[in-house]
N, CA, C and O atoms as a printed pandas DataFrame, in Angstrom:
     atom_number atom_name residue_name chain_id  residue_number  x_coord  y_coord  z_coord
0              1         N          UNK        A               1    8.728   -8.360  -70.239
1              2        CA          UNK        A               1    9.086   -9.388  -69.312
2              3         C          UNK        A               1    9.982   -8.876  -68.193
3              4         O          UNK        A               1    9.816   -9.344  -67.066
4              5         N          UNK        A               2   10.766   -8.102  -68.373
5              6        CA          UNK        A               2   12.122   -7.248  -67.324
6              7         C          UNK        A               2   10.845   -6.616  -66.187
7              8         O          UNK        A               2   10.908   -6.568  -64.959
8              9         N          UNK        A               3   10.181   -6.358  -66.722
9             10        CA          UNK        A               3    9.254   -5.217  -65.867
10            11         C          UNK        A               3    8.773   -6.346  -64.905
11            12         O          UNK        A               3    9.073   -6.447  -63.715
12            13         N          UNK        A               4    8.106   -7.040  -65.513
13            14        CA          UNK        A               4    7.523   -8.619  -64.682
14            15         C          UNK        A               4    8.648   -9.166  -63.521
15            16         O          UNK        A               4    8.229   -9.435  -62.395
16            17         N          UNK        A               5    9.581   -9.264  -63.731
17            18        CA          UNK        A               5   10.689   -9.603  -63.030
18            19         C          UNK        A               5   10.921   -8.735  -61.789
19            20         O          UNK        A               5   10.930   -8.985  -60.583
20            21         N          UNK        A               6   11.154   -7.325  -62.714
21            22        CA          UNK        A               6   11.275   -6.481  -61.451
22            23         C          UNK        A               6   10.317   -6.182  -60.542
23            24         O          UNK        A               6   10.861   -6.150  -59.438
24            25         N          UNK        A               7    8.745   -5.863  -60.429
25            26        CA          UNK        A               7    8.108   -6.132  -59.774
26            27         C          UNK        A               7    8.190   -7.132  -58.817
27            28         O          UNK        A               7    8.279   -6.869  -57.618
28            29         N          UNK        A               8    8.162   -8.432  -59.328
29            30        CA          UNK        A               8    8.086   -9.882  -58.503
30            31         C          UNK        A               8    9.353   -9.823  -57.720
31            32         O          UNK        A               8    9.370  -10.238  -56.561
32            33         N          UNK        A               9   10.465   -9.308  -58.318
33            34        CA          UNK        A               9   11.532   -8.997  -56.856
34            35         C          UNK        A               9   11.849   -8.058  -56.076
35            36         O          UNK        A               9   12.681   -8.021  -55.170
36            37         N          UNK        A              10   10.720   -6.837  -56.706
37            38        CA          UNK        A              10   10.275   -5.918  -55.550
38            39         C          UNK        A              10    9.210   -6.317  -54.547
39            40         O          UNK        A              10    9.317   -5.765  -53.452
40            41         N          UNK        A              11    8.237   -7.136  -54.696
41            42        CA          UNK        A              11    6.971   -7.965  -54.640
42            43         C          UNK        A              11    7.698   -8.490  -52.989
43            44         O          UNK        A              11    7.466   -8.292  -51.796
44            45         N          UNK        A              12    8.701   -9.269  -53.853
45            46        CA          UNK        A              12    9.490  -10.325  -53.046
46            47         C          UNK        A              12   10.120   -9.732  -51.327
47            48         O          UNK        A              12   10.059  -10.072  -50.146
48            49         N          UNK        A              13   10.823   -8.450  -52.354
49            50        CA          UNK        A              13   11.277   -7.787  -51.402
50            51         C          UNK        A              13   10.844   -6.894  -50.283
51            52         O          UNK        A              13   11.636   -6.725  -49.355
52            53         N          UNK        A              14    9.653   -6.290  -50.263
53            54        CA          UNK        A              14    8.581   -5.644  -49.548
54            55         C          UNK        A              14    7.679   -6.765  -48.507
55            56         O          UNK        A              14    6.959   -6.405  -47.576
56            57         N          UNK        A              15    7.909   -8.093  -48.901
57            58        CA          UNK        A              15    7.374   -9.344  -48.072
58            59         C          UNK        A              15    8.245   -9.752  -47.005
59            60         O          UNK        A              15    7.906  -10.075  -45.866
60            61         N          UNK        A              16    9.955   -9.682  -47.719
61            62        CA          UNK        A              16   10.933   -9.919  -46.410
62            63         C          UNK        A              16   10.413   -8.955  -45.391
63            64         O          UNK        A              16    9.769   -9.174  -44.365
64            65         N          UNK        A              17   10.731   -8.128  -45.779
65            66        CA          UNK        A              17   10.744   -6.487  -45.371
66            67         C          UNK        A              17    9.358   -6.527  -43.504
67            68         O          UNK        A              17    9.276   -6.242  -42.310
68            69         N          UNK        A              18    8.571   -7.178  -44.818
69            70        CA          UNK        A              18    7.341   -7.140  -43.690
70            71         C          UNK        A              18    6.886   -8.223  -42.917
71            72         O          UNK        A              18    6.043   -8.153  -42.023
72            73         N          UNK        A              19    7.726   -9.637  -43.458
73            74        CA          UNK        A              19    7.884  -10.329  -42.374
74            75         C          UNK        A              19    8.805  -10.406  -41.461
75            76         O          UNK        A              19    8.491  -10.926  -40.390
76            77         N          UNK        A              20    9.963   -9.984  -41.626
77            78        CA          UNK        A              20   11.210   -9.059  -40.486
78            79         C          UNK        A              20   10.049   -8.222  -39.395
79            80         O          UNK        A              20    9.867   -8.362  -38.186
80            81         N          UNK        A              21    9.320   -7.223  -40.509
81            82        CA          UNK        A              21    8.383   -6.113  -39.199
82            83         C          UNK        A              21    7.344   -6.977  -37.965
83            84         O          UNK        A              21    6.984   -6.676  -36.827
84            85         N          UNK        A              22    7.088   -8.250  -38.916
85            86        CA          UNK        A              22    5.823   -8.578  -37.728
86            87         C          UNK        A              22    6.709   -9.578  -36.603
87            88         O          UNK        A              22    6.162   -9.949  -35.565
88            89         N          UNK        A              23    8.378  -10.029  -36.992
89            90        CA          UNK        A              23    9.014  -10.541  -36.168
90            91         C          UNK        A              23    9.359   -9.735  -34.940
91            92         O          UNK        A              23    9.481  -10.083  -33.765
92            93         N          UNK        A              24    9.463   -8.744  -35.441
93            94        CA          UNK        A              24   10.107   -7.487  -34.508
94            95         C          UNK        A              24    8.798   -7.013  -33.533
95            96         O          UNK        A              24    9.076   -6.864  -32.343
96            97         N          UNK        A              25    7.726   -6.824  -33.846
97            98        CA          UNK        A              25    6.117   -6.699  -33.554
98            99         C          UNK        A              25    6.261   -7.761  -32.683
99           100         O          UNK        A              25    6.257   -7.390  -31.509
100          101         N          UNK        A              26    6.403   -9.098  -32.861
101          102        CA          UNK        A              26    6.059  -10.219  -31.962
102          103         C          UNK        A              26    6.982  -10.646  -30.879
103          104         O          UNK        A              26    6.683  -11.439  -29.986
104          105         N          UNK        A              27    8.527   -9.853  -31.084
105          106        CA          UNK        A              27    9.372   -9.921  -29.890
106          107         C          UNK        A              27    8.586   -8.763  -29.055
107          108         O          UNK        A              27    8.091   -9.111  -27.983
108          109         N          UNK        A              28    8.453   -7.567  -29.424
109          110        CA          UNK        A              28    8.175   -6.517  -28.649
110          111         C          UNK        A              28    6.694   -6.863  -27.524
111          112         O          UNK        A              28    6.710   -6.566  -26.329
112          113         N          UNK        A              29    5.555   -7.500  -28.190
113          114        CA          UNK        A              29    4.468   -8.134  -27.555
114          115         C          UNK        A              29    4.740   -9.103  -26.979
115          116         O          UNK        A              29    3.813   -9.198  -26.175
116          117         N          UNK        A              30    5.560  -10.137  -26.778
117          118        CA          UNK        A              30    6.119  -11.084  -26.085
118          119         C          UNK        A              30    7.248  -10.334  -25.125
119          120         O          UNK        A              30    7.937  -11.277  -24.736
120          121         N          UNK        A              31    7.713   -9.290  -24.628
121          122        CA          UNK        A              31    8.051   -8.418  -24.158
122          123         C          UNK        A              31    7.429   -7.776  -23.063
123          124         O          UNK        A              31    7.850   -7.867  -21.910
124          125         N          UNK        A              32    6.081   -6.900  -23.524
125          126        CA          UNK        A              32    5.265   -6.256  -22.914
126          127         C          UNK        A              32    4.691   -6.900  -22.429
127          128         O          UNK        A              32    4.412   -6.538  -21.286
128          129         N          UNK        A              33    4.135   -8.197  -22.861
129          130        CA          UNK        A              33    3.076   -9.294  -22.096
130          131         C          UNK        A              33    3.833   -9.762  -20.543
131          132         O          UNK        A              33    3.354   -9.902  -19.418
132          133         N          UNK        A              34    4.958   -9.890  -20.982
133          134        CA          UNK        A              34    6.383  -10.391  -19.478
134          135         C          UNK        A              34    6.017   -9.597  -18.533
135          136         O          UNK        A              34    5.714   -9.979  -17.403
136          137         N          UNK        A              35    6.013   -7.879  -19.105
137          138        CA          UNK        A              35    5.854   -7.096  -17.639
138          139         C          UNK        A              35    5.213   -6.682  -17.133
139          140         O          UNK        A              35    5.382   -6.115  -16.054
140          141         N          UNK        A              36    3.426   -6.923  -18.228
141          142        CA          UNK        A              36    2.378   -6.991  -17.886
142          143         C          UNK        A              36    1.849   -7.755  -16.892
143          144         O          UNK        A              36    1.000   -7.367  -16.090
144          145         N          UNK        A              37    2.646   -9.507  -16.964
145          146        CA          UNK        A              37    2.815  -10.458  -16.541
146          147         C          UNK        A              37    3.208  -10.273  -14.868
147          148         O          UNK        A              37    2.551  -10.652  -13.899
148          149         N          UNK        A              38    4.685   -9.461  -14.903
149          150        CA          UNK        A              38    5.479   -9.144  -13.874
150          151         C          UNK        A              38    4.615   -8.197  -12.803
151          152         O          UNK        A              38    4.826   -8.301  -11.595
152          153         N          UNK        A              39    3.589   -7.230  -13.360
153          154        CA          UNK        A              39    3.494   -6.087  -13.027
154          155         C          UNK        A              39    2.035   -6.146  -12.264
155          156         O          UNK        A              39    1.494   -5.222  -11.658
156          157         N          UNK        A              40    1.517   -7.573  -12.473
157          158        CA          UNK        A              40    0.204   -8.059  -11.827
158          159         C          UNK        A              40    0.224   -8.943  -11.307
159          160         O          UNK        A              40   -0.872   -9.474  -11.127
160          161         N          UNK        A              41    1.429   -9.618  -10.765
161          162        CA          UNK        A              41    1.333  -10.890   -9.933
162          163         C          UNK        A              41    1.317  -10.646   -8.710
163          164         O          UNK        A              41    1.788   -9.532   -8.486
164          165         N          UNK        A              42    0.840  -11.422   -7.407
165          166        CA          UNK        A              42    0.345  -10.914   -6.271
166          167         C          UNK        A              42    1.536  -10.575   -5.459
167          168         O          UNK        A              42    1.422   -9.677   -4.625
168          169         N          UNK        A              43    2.816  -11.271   -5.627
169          170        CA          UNK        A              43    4.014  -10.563   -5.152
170          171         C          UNK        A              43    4.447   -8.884   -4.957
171          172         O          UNK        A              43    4.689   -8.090   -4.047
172          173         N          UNK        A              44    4.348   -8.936   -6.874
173          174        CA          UNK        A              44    4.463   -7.538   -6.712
174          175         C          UNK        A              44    3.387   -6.366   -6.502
175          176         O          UNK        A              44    3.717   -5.190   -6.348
176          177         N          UNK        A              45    1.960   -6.856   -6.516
177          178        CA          UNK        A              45    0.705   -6.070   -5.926
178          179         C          UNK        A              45    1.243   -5.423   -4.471
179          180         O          UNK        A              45    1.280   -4.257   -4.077
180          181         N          UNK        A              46    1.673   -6.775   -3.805
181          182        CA          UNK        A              46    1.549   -6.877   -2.318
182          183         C          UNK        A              46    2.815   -5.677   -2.364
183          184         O          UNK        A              46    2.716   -4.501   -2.016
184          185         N          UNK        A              47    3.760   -6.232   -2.789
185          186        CA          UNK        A              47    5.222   -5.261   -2.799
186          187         C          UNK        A              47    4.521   -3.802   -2.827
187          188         O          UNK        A              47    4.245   -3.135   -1.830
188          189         N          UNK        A              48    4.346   -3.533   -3.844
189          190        CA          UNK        A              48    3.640   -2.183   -4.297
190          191         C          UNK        A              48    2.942   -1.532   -3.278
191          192         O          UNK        A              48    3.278   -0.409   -2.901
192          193         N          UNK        A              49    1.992   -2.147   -2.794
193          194        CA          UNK        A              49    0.923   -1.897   -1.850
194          195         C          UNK        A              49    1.842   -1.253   -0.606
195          196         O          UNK        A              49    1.591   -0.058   -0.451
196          197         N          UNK        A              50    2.899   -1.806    0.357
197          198        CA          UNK        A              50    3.589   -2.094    1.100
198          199         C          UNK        A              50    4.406   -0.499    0.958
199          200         O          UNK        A              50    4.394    0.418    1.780
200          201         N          UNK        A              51    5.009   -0.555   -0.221
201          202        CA          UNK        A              51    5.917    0.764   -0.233
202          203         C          UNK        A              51    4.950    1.764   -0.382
203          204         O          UNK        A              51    5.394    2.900   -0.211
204          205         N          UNK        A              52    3.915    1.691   -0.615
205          206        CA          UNK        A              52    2.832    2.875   -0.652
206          207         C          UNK        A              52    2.538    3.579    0.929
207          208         O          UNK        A              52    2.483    4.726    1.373
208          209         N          UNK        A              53    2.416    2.466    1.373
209          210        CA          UNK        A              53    2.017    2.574    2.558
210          211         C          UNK        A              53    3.352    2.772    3.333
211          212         O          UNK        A              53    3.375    3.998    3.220
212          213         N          UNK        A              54    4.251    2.543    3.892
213          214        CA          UNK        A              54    5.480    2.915    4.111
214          215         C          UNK        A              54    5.827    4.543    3.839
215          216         O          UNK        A              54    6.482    5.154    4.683
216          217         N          UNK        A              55    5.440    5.089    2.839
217          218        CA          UNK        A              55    6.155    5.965    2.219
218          219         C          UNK        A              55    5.117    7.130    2.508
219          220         O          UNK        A              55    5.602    8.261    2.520
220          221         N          UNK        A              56    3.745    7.011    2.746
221          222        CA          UNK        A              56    2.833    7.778    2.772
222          223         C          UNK        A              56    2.874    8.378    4.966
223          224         O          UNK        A              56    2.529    7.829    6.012
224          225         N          UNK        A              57    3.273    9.237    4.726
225          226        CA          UNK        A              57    4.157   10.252    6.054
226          227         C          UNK        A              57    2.489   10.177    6.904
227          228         O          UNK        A              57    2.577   10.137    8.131
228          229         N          UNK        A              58    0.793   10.155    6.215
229          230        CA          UNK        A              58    0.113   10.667    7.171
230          231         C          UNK        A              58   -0.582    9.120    7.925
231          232         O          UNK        A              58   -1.271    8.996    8.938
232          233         N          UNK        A              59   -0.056    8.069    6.940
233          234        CA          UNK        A              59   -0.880    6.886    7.855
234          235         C          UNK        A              59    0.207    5.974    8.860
235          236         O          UNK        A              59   -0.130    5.174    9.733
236          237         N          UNK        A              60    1.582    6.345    8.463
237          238        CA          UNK        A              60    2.579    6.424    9.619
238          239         C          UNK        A              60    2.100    6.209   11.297
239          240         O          UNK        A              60    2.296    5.353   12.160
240          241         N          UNK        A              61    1.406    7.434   11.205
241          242        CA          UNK        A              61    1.230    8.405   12.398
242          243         C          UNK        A              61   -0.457    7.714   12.932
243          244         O          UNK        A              61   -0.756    7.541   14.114
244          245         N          UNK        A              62   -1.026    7.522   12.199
245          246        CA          UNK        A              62   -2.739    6.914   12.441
246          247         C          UNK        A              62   -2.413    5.599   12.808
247          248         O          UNK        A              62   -2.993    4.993   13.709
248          249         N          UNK        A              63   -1.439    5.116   12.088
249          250        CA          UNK        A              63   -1.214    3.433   12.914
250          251         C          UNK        A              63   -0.666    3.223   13.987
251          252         O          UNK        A              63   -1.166    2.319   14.656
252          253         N          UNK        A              64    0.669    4.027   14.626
253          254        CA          UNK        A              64    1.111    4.346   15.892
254          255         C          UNK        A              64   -0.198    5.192   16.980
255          256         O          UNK        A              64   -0.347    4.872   18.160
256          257         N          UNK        A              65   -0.803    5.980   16.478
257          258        CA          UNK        A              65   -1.744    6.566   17.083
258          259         C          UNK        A              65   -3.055    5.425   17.616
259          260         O          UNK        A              65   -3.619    5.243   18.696
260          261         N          UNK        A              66   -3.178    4.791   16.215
261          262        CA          UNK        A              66   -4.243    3.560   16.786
262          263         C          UNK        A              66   -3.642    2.602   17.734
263          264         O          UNK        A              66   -4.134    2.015   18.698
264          265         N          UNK        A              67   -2.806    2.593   17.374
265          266        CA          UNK        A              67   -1.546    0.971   18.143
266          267         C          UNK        A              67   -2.092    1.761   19.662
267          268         O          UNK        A              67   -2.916    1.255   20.424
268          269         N          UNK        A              68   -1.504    2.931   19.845
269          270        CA          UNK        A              68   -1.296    3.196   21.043
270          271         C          UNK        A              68   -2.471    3.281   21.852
271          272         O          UNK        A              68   -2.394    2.772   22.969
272          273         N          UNK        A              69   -3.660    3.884   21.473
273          274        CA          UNK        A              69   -5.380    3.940   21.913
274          275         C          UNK        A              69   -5.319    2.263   21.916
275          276         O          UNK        A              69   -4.842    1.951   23.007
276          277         N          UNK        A              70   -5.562    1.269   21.266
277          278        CA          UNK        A              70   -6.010    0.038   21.136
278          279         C          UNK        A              70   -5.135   -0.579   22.994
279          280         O          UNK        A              70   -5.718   -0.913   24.026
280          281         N          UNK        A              71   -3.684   -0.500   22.716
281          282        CA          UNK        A              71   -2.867   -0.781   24.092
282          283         C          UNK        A              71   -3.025    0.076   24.944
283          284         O          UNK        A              71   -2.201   -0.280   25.787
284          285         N          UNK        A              72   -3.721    1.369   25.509
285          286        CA          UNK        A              72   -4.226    1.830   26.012
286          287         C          UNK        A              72   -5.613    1.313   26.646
287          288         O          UNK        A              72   -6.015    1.384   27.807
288          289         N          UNK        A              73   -6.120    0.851   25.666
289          290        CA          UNK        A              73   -7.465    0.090   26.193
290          291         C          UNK        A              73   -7.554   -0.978   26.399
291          292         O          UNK        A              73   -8.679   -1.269   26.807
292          293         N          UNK        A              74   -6.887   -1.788   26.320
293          294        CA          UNK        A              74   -7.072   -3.083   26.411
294          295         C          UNK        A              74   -5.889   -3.505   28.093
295          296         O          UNK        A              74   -5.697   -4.563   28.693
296          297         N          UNK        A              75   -5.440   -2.302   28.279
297          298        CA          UNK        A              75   -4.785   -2.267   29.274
298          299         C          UNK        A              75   -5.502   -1.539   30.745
299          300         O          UNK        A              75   -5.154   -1.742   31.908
300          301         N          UNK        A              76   -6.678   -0.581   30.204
301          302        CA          UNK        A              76   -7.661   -0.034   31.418
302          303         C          UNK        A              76   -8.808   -1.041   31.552
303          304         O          UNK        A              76   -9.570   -1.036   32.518
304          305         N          UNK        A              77   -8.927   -2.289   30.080
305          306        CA          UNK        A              77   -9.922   -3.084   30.353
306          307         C          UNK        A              77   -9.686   -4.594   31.366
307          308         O          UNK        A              77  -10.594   -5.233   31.898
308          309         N          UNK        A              78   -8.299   -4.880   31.421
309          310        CA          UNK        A              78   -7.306   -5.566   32.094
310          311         C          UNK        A              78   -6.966   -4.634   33.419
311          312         O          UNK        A              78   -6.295   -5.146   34.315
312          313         N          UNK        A              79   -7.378   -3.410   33.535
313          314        CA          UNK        A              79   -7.463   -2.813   35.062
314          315         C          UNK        A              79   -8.515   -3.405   35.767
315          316         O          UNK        A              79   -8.475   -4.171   36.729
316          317         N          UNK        A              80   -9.253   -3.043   35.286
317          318        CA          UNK        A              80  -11.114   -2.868   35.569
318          319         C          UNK        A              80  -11.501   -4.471   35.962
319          320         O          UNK        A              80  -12.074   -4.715   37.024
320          321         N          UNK        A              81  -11.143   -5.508   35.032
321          322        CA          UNK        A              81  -11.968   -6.270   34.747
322          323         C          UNK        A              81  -11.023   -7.444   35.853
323          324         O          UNK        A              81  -11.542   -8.272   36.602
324          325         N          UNK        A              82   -9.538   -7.197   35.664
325          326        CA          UNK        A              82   -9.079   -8.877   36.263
326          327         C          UNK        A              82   -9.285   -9.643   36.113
327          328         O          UNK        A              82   -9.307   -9.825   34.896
328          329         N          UNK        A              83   -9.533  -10.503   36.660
329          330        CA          UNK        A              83   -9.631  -11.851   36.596
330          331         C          UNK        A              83  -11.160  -12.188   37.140
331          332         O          UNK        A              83  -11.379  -13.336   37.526
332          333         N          UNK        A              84  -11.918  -11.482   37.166
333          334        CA          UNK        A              84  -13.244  -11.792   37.718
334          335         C          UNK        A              84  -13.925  -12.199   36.490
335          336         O          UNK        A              84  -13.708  -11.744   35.367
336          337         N          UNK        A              85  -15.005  -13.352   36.903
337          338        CA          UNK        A              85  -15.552  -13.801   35.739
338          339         C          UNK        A              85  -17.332  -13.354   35.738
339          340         O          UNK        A              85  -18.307  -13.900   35.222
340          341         N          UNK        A              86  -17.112  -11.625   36.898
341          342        CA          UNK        A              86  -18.488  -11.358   36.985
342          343         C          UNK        A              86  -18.631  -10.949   35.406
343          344         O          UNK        A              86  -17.672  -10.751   34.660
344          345         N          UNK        A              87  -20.071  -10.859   35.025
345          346        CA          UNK        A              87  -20.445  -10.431   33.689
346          347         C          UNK        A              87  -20.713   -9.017   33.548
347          348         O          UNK        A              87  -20.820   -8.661   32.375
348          349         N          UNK        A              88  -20.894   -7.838   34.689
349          350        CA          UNK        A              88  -21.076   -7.223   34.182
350          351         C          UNK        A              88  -19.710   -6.172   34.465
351          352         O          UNK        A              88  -19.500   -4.987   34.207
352          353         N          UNK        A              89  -19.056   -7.065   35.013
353          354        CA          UNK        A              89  -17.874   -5.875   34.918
354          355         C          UNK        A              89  -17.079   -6.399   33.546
355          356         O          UNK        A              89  -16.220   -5.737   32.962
356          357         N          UNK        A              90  -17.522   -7.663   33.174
357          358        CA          UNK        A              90  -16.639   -7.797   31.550
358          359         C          UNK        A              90  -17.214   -6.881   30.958
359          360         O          UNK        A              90  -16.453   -6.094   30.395
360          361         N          UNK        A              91  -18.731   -6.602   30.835
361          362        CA          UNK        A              91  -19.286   -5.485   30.059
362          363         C          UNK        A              91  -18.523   -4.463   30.105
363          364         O          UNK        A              91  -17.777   -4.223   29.155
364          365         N          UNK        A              92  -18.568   -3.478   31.471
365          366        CA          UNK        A              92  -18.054   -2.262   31.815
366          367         C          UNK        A              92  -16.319   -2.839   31.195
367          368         O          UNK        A              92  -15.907   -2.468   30.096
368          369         N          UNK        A              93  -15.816   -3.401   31.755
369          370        CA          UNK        A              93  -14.356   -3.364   30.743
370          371         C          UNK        A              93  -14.267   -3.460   29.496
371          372         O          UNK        A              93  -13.359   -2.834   28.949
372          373         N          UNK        A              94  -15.169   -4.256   28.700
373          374        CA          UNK        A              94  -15.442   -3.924   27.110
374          375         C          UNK        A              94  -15.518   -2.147   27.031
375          376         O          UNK        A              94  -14.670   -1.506   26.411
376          377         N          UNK        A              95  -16.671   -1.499   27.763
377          378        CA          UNK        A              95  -17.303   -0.244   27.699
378          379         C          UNK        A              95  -15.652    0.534   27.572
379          380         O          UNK        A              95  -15.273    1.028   26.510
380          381         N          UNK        A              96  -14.992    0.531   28.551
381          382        CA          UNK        A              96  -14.181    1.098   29.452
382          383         C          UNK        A              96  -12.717    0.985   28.065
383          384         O          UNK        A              96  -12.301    2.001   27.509
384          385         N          UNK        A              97  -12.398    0.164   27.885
385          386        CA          UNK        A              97  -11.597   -0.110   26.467
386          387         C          UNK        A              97  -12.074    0.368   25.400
387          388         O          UNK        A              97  -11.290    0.761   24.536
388          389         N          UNK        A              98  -13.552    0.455   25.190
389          390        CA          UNK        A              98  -13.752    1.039   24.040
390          391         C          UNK        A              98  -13.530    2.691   23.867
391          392         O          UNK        A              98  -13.045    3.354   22.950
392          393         N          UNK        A              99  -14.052    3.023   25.048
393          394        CA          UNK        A              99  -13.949    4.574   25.228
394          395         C          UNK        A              99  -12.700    5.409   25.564
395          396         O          UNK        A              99  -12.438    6.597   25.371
396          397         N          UNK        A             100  -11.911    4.242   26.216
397          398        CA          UNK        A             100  -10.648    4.915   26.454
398          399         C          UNK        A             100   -9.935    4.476   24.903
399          400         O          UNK        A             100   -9.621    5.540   24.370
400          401         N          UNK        A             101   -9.663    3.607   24.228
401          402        CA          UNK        A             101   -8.662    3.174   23.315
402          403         C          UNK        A             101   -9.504    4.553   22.157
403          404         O          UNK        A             101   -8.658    5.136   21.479
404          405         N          UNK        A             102  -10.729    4.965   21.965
405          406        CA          UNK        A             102  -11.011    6.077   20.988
406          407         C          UNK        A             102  -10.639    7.730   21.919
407          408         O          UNK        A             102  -10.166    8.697   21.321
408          409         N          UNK        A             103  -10.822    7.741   22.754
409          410        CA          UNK        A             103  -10.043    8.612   23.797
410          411         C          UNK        A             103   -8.393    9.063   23.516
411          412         O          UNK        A             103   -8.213   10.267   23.328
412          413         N          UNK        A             104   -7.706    8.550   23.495
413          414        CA          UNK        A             104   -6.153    7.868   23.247
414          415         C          UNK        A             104   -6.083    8.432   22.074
415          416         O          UNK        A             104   -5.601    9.545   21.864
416          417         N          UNK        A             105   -6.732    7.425   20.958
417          418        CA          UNK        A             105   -6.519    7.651   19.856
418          419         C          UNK        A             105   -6.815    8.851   19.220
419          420         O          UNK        A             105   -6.256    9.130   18.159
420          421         N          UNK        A             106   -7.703    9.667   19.788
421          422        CA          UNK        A             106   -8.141   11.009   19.305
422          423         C          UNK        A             106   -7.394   11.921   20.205
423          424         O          UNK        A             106   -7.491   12.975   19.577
424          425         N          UNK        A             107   -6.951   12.097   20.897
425          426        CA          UNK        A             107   -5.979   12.787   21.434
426          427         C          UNK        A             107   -4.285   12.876   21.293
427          428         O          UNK        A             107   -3.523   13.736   21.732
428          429         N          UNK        A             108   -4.020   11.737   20.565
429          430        CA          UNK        A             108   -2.754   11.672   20.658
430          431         C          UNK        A             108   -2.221   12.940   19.056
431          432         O          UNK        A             108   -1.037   13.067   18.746
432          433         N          UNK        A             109   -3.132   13.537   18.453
433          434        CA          UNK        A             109   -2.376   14.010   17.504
434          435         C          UNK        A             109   -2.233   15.794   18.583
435          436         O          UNK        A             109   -1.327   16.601   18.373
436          437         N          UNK        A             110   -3.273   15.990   19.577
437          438        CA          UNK        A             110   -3.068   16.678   20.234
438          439         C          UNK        A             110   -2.004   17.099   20.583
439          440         O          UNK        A             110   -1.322   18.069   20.251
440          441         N          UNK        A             111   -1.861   16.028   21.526
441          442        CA          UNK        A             111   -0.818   15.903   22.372
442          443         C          UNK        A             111    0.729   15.952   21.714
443          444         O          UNK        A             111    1.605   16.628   22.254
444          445         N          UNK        A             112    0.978   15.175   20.501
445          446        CA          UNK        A             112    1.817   15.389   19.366
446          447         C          UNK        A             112    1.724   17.166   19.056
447          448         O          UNK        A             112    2.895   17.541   18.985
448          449         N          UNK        A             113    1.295   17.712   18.962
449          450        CA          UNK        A             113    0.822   18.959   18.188
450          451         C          UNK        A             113    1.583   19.671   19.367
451          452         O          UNK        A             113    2.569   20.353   19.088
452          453         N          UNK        A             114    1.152   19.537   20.728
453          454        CA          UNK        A             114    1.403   20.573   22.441
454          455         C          UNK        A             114    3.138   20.360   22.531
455          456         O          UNK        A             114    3.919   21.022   23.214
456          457         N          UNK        A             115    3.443   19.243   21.631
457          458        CA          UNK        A             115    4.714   18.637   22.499
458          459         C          UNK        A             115    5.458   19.398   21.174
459          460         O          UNK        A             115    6.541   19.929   21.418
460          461         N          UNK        A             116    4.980   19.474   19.902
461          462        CA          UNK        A             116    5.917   20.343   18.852
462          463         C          UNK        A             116    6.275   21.947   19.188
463          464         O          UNK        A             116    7.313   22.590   19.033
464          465         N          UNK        A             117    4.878   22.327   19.748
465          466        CA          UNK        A             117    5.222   23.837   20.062
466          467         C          UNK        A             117    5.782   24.090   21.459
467          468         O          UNK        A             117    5.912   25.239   21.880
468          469         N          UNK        A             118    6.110   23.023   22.171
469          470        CA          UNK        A             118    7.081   23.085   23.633
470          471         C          UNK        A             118    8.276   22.907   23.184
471          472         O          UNK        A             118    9.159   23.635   23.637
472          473         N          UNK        A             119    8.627   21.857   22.142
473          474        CA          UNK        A             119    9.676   21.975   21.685
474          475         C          UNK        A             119   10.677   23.266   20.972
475          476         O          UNK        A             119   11.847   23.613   21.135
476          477         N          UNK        A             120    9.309   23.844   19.937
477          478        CA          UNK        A             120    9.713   24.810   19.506
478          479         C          UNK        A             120    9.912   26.460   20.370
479          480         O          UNK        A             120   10.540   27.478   20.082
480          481         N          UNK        A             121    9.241   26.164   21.247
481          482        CA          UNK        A             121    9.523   27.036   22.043
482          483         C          UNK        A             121   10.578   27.451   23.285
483          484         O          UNK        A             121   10.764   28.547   23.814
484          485         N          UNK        A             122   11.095   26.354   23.500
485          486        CA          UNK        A             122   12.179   25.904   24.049
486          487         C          UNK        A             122   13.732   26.613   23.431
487          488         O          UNK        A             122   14.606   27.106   24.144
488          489         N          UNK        A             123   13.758   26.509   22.133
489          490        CA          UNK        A             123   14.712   26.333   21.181
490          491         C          UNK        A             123   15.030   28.008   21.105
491          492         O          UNK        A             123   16.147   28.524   21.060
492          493         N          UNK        A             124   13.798   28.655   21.105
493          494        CA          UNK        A             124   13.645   30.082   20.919
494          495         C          UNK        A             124   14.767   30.951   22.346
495          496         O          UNK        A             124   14.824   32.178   22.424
């Protein structure tokens, strides 16, 4: 009978034991789910997204480069075109913006590039 006993309050005791473990299991998953939670909401996507882009040194330079071709062109198409409501000089100023704002934009890492080694040469 002692043996019976002791079992059933080892029995007993290996059940606390392991319902303590699946408490501890179910804080930790109620835990991870939070920052799973945290870690996919569109706030912090957007956040994320944002410092990526910020932080990345080569698209910096492609967005100032585009900015500047785009206001470049839209400023020779506002030469060209005025205020006339002929149609085919809106064409030619569409034309004229398109070619200059990719013009601009493909040149400006050039021109960036001519103005580093004037600098550096200067210094010398």
């Amino acid at each position: 009978m002692p043996l019976r006993e002791a079992a059933h309050i080892s029995l007993e005791k290996r059940l606390a034991e392991l319902y303590e473990l699946e408490k501890e299991q179910i804080a930790e998953l109620k835990q991870s789910f939070g920052r799973l939670t945290e870690s996919i909401s569109p706030s912090s996507l957007l956040k994320n997204s944002i410092k990526d882009i910020v932080t990345s040194p080569g698209l910096r330079s492609n967005l100032v480069d585009a900015a500047v071709g785009i206001g470049a062109g839209v400023i020779g198409k506002k030469l060209f075109v005025g205020k006339s409501n002929n149609l085919f000089k809106k064409i030619g100023g569409t034309a004229i913006e398109f070619f200059l704002s990719h013009f601009v934009r493909n040149r400006m890492p050039q021109l960036r590039k001519e103005k580093e080694e004037a600098a550096g040469g200067q210094e010398s």
